[in-house]
Steps between C-alpha positions, in 0.01 A plus 500: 500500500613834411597766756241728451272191553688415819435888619123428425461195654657624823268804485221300457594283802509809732207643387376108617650537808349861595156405375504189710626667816255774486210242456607339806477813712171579390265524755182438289701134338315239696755222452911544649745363210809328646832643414564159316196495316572832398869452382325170310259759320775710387720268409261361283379854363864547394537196321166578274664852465815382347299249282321781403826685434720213309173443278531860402816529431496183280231681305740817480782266338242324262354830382831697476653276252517759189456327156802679316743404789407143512515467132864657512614287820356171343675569182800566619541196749348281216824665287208554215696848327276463202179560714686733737607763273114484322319576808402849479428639873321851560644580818834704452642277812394189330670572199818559663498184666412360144849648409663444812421097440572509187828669507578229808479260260683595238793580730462141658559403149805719431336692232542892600432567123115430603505636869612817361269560249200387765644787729542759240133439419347485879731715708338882296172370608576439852667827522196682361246327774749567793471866400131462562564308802832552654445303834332174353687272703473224255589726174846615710622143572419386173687740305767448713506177403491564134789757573703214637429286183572760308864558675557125424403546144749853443706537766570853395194581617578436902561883516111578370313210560675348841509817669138591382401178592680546866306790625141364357590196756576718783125699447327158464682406815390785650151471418453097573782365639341152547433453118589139359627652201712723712620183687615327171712793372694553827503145580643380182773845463612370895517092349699596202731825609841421619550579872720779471183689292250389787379134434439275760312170462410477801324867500364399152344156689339785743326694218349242302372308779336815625322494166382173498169435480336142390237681303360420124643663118413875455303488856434832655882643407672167565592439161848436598507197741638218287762770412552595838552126591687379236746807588472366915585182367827613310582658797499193717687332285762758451517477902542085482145452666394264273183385733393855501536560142305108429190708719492805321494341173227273591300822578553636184457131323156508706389891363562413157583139408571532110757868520738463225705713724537347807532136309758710351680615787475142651674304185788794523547377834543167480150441639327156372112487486357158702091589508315803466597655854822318577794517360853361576788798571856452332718295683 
């Protein structure tokens, strides 16, 4: 349950409590509840409050799934380009993630030729509708990630589009510091800098975990679990914690059984499928 639902539910229970109290000092009540009978009743009106609560926020992840995004995501993890670079989303965030994705994947596949000329295309446009919406959390952090792709792409162009990219991260942080997609961007720079530039695995284990969430594709702004986890897994591994890393993966294995990405990222590692959960780690 989420925190704000924890919050409620604890309201909700003292509220219980007061009502219950107040009954019992009631002159005009003709019948004395014990103090255990009373701690029974609100124990039990807490339980069908947070019932109440889960059920709604499993309708809030059900009916926040946007169409665009899960046609993207599923794309993507299916490694279907063809369909990928066809869809045609409205939303100007949606269409950078479109390019974002699609640029991924051309990168994976060592072909900046194609990454650059899917950033060229997408990064005017996501300039434009931060202009008409500078502190759109989810339009910062996702041209900073199209910056980064692009520095990988030209590295001449650290100067404009890492530095750019830089300060749009800091504002994002500023404005939701909890953000998944924040977590994957500072979790992955700490996994992959040196030390001497300020990585850490260990701090990079910190951030992604605090970002972890075992919640469903494009679901209310966790679009980037299996990423997240996949990335947590790495990291374990990189550390030698190969039980750890065996859990994480399973997570992500359980979120999305069929990602190209993560099958991907498996095979690289040695990893050798045994069912559709389990798998054995290299020796």
């Amino acid at each position: 349950m989420s925190v704000s639902a924890t919050l409620m539910v604890a309201m909700l229970m003292a509220t219980c409590g007061y009502a219950a109290e107040a009954q019992a000092e009631d002159p005009q009540t003709e019948e004395v509840q014990t103090e255990e009978v009373q701690a029974e009743e609100r124990l039990a009106e807490a339980r069908l409050a947070e019932n109440a609560l889960a059920a709604g926020d499993a309708v809030k992840t059900l009916t926040a799934i946007d169409p665009d995004c899960l046609a993207i995501e599923t794309s993507f993890a299916r490694y279907d380009l063809n369909r990928l670079a066809a869809l045609t989303p409205a939303a100007p965030r949606w269409r950078a993630q479109q390019a974002f994705r699609l640029a991924a994947a051309h990168l994976a596949d060592d072909d900046r030729r194609a990454a650059g000329v899917v950033l060229k295309d997408s990064l005017p446009g996501l300039n434009k509708a931060l202009k008409q919406d500078p502190d759109n959390v989810e339009l910062l952090l996702l041209a900073v990630m199209l910056d980064g792709q692009y520095v990988l792409v030209n590295r001449w162009r650290f100067l404009h589009n890492g530095l750019r990219g830089l300060r749009r991260m800091n504002r994002a942080a500023e404005l939701d510091p909890a953000n998944p997609r924040l977590a994957l961007i500072e979790g992955t720079a700490k996994l992959l800098m040196p030390a001497v530039l300020g990585g850490s695995g260990s701090e990079a284990i910190t951030t992604f975990e605090a970002a972890r969430r075992d919640t469903a594709l494009c679901a209310d702004g966790e679009w980037a679990q299996v990423d997240i986890l996949t990335w947590l897994g790495r990291a374990h591994q990189e550390a030698g914690e190969e039980a750890l890393a065996n859990a994480v993966f399973t997570a992500a294995r359980a979120l999305d059984p069929e990602n190209h990405w993560l099958a991907r990222e498996l095979a690289g590692g040695g990893y050798e499928w045994q069912d559709a959960e389990h798998f054995q780690a290299p020796n």
